[in-house]
N, C-alpha and C positions, 0 to 999 in steps of 0.2 A: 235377776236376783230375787231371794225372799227376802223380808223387810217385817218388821215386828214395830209398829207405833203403841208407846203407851203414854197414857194420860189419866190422873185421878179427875178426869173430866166425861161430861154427856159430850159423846162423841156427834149427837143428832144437831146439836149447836155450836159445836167447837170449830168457827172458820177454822183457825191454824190448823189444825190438825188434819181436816179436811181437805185443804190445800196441799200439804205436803202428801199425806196420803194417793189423792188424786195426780199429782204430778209426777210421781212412780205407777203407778197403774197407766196411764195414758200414753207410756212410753215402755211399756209390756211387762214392769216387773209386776211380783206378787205381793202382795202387802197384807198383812194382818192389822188387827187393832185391839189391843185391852183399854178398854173404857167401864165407868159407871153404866150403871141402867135405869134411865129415867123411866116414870110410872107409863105402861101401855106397851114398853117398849119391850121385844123378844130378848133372848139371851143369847142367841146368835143368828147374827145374818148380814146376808148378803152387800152392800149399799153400794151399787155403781161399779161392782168389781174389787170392791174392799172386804175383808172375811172381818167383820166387827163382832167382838168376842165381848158381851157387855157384865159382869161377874160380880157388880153391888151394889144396891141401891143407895141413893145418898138423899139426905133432905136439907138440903145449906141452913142448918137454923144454930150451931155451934156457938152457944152463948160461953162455954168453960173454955178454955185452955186442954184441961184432960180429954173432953169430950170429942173433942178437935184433934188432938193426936191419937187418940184410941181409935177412929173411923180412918184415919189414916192407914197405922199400923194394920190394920184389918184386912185393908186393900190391899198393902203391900204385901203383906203375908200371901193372899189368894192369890196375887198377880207373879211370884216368885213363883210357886210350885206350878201354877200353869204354863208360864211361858220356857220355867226347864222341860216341861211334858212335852210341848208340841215345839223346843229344840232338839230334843232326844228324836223326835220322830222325822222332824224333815228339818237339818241345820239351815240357822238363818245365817243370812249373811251382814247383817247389822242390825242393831236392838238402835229404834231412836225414843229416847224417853223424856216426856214434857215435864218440867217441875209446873206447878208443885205438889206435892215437896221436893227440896232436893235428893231426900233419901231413896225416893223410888228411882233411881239409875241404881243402885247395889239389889235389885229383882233380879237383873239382866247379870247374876255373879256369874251361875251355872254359864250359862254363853261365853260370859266374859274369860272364864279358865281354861273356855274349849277354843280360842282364840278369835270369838266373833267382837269387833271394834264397837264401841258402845258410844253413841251420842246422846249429851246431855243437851236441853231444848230447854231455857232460862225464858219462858215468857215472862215472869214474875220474878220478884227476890222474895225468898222468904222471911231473912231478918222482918224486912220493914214490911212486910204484909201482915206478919204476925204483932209487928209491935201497933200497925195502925189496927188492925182487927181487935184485938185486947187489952188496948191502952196503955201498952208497954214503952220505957225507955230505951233508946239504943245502945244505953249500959247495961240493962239490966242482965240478972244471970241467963235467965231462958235467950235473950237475943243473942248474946255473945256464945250458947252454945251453938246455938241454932248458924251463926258465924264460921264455928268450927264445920259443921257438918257440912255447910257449903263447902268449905275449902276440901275436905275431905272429896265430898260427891265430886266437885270438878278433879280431882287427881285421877279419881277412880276412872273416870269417863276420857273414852281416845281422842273427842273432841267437843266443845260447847257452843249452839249458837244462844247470844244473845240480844232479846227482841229489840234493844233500841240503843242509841249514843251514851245517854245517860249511865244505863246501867253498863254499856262496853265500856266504861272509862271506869265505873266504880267498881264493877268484879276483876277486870284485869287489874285494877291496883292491890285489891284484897283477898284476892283468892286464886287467882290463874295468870299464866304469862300470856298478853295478848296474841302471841304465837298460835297460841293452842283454841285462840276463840275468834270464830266469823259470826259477823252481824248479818241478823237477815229483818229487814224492816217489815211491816206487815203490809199489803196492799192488797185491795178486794179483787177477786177470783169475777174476770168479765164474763166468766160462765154463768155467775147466778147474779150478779151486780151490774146492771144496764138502767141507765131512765126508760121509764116507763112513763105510756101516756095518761097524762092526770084529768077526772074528773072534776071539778071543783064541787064540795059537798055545800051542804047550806050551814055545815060549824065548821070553824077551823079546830086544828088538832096541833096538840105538841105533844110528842111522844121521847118516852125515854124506854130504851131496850138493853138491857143488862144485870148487872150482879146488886144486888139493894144492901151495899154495905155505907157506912159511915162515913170512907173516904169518897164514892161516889158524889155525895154533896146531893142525892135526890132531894133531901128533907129539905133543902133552902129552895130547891124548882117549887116544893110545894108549900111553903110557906110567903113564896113572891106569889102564886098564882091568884088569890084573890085579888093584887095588883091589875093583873092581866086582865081579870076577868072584868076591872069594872072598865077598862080600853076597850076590849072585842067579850062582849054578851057574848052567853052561848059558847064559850069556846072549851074545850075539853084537854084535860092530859092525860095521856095513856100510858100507863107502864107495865111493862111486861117484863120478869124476871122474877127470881129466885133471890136469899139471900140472909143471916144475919140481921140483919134491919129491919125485915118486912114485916114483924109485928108491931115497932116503934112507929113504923111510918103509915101503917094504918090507922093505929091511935090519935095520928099525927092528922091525916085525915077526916077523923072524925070526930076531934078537938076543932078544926076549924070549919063543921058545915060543910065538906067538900066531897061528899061520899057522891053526888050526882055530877060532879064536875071532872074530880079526879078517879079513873078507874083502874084499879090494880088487878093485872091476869096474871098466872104465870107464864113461864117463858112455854115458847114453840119453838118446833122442829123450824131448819134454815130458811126453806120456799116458804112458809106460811110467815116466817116472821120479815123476811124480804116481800115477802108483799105488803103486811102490815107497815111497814117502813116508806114504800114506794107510793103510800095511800096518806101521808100526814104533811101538814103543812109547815111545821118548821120540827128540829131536832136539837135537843137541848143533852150538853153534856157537861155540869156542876160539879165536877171532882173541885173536894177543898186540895186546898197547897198549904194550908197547918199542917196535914199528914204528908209525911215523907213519901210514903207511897203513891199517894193520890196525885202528890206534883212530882211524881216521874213517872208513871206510869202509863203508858202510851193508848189513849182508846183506839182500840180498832175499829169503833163504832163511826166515827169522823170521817174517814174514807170511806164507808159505807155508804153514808148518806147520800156522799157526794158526787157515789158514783152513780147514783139510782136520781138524783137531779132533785134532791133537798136542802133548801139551807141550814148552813148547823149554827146554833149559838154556844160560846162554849167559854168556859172560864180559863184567865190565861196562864199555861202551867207552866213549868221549865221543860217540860217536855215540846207540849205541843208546841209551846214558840220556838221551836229550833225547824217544823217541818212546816208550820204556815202561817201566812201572815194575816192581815188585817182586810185584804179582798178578797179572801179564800172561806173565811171565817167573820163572826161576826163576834168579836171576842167581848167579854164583861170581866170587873173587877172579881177576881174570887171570892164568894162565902159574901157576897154582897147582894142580900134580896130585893135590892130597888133596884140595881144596877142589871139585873138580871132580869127583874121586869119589864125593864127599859128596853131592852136589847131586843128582846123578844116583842114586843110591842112594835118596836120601828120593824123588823122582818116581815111581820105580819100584816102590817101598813100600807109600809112603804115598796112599793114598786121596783125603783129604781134601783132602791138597796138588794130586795128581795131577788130582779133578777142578776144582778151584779156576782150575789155570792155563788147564785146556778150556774152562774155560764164562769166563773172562775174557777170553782171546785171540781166541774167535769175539767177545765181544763188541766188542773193540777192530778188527777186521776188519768188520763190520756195521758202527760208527759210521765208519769210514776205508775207504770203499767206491775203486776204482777207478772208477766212474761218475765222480765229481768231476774223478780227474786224465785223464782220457780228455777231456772236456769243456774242460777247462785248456788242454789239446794241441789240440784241434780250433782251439778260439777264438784261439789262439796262430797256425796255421798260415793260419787264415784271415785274421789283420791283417796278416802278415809278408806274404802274398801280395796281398792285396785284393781277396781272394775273401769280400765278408762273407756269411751266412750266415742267413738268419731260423732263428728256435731252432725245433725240433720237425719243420724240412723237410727231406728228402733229397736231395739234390745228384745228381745223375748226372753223370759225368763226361764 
């Protein structure tokens, strides 16, 4: 089959995407991708068998509302007249499209008219992304449009996955019949996600890798970490990502003295930041739960860690307490910067603790294999299209 993935996302870091992507390639279909084009990055190429079509640069700094939809639209504009081009030239046989936004699944109309099935891919909600992004209520008008449009995009779409419990209970109630929507959880890809064997450095490291917004909760990792630092001297936090935030939080930085302690890169490509990852001694993930998003939101970073044999300290959200418990994780009080530097402090200490959470997290990563949701995905793409599939054969495309 041909297969069309799109994302207002760098494709070079987007596990999800790369996951589904790769698990139609590896079983003979053809796969495209519309993504952003992060800085260095070509405009088209190759990656492992994936045709990655990259059509706009982006710089996550969207401090406006207007600014934020206008870089939107922009994209969706490009990504509509491209992907009717190259369905005119060779038909796909299913458009799968990541929110957000939810608008970009209406790209895929042209296909959509010519009878190719359209999935809509809900890692995010947008109400509550945009209301934690821009300090909006979930009365207000822009949310409740932005409400409509969801309901809208899922009608539009042949079928929806949605990334986690949470949100499967809250979109089926308000916008789609559970009928029409499979959950697919996220879990790390044991192709690039294995422990690795660790050097021990002469500083310890806490590292946080991801999007530097408001709901992440960075700004409290770095306002505990003088805590930290007078427990283990010497110790460093690293962050690496893009975001919203990232001019607050360098401020934030260099209001408390921390410019040699805490070091902010931007984000890398998957292998370089999987290694940076496999190289630090505990993994801190601060989302507040004041933000509706933040405590539903599912890090995918968590399974990451865990699978590469790091332990993670993490504040405890409605989400993630529904998939791990208290010897998987070493959970803290949310938006609580003692509690946070406490946590982190006994990880880094303590032994017993330290390998307890390693040897539980691989274990919860082995039993919650991505084999399972790659197969979920296949079996999924194969009823939506009616392409069925005997198990154990490969398809060529």
């Amino acid at each position: 089959m041909r297969i069309c993935l799109i994302a207002h996302r760098f494709y070079d870091n987007n596990t999800h995407m790369m996951q589904f992507a790769n698990a139609l390639v590896r079983r003979g279909d053809q796969v495209d991708v519309i993504s952003l084009r992060s800085p260095g990055a070509s405009a088209r190429e190759n990656v492992e068998g994936v045709n990655v079509y990259r059509i706009q640069h982006r710089s996550i700094t969207e401090r406006h509302p207007l600014q934020y939809l206008f870089r939107m639209l922009r994209y969706q504009l490009k990504t509509t007249f491209l992907l009717a081009w190259l369905h005119l030239r060779h038909p796909y046989d299913l458009i799968h499209v990541q929110a957000v936004p939810d608008f970009l699944v209406f790209s895929a109309l042209v296909p959509k008219l010519m009878g190719t099935p359209v999935l809509l891919d809900l890692r995010d909600v947008m109400p509550e992304l945009y209301a934690s992004k821009f300090g909006r209520s979930m009365d207000s008008t822009a949310v409740r449009v932005l409400l409509q449009i969801e309901r809208w995009s899922t009608r539009f779409a042949s079928h929806v996955i949605i990334a986690n419990p949470v949100w499967m209970e809250k979109i089926s109630r308000r916008a789609v019949p559970p009928e029409k929507c499979t959950m697919i959880w996220y879990y790390p890809d044991p192709q690039y996600f294995q422990p690795q064997p660790r050097v021990p450095g002469e500083k310890k490291i806490m590292m946080y890798p991801g999007t530097i917004s408001w709901h992440q909760g960075v700004d409290i990792a770095v306002r505990a970490f003088p805590r930290i630092l007078q427990a283990i001297p010497g110790m460093e936090f690293h962050i690496y990502g893009v975001g919203d935030s990232w001019r607050d939080l360098a401020a934030l930085v260099a209001e408390l003295g921390l410019e040699k302690s805490v070091l902010m890169m931007p984000a890398l490509p998957l292998p370089q930041i999987i290694q940076k990852m496999s190289e630090c001694d505990v993994a801190i993930v601060p989302k507040r739960v004041s933000s509706r998003f933040g405590n539903e939101a599912a890090s995918t970073k968590i399974s990451e860690f865990m699978a590469l044999g790091v332990p993670v300290v993490a504040s405890r959200t409605e989400v993630e307490s529904r998939f791990f418990n208290d010897s998987e994780l070493r959970y803290f009080e949310p938006e609580n910067e003692e509690a946070l530097a406490e946590a982190v402090i006994e990880v880094c200490t303590n032994d017993e603790v330290r390998e307890r959470l390693i040897r539980n997290g691989l274990a919860y990563v082995h039993e919650h294999g991505w084999s399972e949701g790659m197969q979920v995905y296949r079996q999924l793409v194969d009823r939506i299209t009616g392409h069925p599939v005997e198990e154990g054969v490969v398809r060529q495309a």
